[in-house]
Steps between C-alpha positions, in 0.01 A plus 500: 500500500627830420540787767170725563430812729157528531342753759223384693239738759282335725235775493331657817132396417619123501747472757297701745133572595486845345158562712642455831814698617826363599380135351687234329336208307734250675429144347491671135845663592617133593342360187654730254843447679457143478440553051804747502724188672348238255596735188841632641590083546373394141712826372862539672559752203245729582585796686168674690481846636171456694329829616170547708263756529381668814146411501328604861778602640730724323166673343305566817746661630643712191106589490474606896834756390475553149868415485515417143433899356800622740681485859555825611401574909538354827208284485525393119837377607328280770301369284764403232613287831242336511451447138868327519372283817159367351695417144739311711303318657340310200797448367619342814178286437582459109892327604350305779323289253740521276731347753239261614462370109889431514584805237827723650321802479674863580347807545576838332302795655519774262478752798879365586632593198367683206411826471268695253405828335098538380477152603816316251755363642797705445752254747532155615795258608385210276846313578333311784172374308777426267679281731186331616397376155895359454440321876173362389286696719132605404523890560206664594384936390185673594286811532670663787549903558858616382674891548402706192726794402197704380237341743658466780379151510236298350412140431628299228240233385682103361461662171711809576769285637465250214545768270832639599593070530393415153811739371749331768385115444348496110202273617338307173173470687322709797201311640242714705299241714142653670184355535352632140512262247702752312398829302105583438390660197194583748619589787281424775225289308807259429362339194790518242855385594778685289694204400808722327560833530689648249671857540329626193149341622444665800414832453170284382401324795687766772120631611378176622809412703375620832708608797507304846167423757711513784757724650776514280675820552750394169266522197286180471530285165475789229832629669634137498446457139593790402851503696537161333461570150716818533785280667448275200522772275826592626643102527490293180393160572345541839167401564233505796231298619206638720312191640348324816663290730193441704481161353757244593760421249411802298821667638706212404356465143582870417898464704512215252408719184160432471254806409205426753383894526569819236881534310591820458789523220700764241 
């Protein structure tokens, strides 16, 4: 088998109940870990970034402060703290079944170490995600709150920290796993899955494509697509997948190259 980096984000509606604050879906969590170890040991060559959204944590918080639009006073400052804490703590939950599935799993809290201006990434050390992949080790990104030289500080969503990534690690693939099937041309009646999206098709179908129904303070699906097709845009040969990991094994089928939701491509 030849060598692949494909991305991976565990979004926030299916790794957490997006309804109820500060709450992880634990035996999903430990499901989907248990499909990433089952691909990662049928594919030594395949090198994984996984990434995870922030679901009811990260974006009840960010909501309570409004930390994505700026950090500026005393109390917006507390509440970037806070921000940091609650994203933490899922990922703390995101490793632990990781750990408990048997994958080496690492975290990478983009709070550490990067730092942004309008919300890109202008600096990270990627050395030491570098030096995990070479050891083996599954390392893990998500939406956390970072300094921002003309914000003060904001939040960076998986996709913002994928973004800056995708020019560091030239990832063939970037699969965006949620609990939609994948893109709806009807947006929310949900009758017509978007198999393909083509750059050149979507100005078409971008009206149905609806935003998020719960508290997502970084854009919903129509930002999601759209972020995707314009990081395609700029990388020949990537593609992404938007699909639903709700159903067992669907998460392994698309790790293994499957399409089980909507491909976006050049």
């Amino acid at each position: 088998m030849t060598k692949e980096t494909v991305f991976l984000k565990l979004g926030g509606s299916l790794i957490t109940d997006k309804d109820i604050p500060y709450t992880a879906r634990l035996e999903k969590l430990k499901e989907l870990a248990l499909e990433i170890k089952t691909v990662l040991d049928s594919n030594p060559e395949l090198l994984l970034i996984l990434g995870h959204g922030s679901g009811s944590f990260g974006h009840t918080a960010a909501k309570k402060h409004g930390t994505r639009s700026g950090v500026r006073t005393a109390d917006q400052w507390y509440g970037f703290t806070e921000v940091r804490f609650q994203a933490a703590e899922l990922t703390r939950h995101v490793i632990e079944a990781l750990l408990q599935a048997g994958v080496a799993a690492l975290p990478f809290s983009p709070s550490a170490s990067m730092v942004s201006k309008d919300r890109k990434v202008i600096s990270h050390n990627v050395q030491t995600i570098r030096k995990a992949l070479e050891a083996h080790l599954l390392p893990v990104v998500h939406g956390d709150v970072a300094f921002d030289e003309a914000l003060g500080g904001t939040i960076l969503s998986t996709e913002d920290v994928f973004t800056f990534l995708v020019e560091e690690f030239h990832p063939a693939r970037i699969l965006l796993a949620g609990i939609e099937a994948g893109v709806w041309e009807d947006f929310p009646a949900r009758t017509k899955l978007v198999r393909e999206i083509q750059g050149s098709d979507y100005e078409k179908m971008r009206a149905g494509i609806g935003g998020s129904a719960s508290t997502d303070v970084t854009g919903g699906m129509k930002a999601k697509v759209e972020e995707m097709l314009d990081l395609i845009q700029k990388n020949p040969g990537l593609t992404a997948q938007i699909f639903s990991a709700e159903e067992s094994g669907q998460l392994r089928r698309a790790l293994n190259g499957e399409n089980v939701g909507t491909l976006l491509k050049a």
